[in-house]
N, C-alpha and C positions, 0 to 999 in steps of 0.2 A: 447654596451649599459650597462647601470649603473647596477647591481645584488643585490639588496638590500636584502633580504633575505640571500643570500651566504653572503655579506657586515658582517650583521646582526649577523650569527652564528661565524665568523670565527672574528670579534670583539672582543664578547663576548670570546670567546675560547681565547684568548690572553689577552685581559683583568682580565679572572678570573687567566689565567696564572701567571703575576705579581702579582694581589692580594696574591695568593699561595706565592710566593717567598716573598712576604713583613711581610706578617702573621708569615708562618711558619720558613722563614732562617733570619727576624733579628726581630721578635715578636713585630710587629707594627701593632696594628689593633685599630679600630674605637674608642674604651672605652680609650687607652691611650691619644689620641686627645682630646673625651671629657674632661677627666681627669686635661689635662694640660691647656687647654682656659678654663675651669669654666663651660661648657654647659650643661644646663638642659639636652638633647638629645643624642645621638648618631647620629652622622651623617654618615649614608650612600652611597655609591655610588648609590644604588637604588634614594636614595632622589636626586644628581645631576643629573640623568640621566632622572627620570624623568620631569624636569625643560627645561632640553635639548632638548626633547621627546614635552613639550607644546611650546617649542619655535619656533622648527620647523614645526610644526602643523600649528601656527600662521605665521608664515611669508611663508608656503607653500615650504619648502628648503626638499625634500626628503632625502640630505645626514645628515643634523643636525637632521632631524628626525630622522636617524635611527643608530647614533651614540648614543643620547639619549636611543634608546631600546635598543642596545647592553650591554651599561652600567649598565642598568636597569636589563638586562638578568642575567649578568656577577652577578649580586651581588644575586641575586634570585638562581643562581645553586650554588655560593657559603654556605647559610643559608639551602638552603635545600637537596644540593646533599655533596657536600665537606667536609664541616661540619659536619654532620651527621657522614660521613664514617669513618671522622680520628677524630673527638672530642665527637663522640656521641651526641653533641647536636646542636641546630640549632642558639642559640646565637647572637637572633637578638634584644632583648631589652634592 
């Protein structure tokens, strides 16, 4: 039977994993994207994940549901657990 919650956390735990390694071992993070396309915003993984998160909503799909949350997790412990620990601050706008 499908574990959506276990899914969920251990996603997100790998997820924020690589985020870790993309940030900190070759300093590639959201502001340099903005930066380089011209965009008003920052884009997020929060913001795909949630997109992913109403899409499975919508068409009723439990595993695109909760790839969406994961995603959405992943960038949520990044701003407010990771971040905090090793940059002091939360560096989400």
């Amino acid at each position: 039977k499908y574990m959506g919650f276990t899914f969920i956390i251990l996603g997100a735990a790998i997820i924020e994993l690589f985020t870790i390694i993309l940030r900190f071992g070759f300093d590639f993070h959201s502001r340099s994207i903005q930066k380089h396309f011209g965009l008003p915003i920052r884009i997020h993984h929060l913001y795909i994940g949630i997109i992913i998160l109403i899409v499975g909503l919508s068409i009723k799909h439990e595993l695109t549901r909760d790839i969406g949350i994961a995603i959405a997790l992943s960038d949520l412990i990044h701003h407010l657990i990771v971040l905090p620990l090793t940059k002091k601050e939360i560096d989400f706008l």
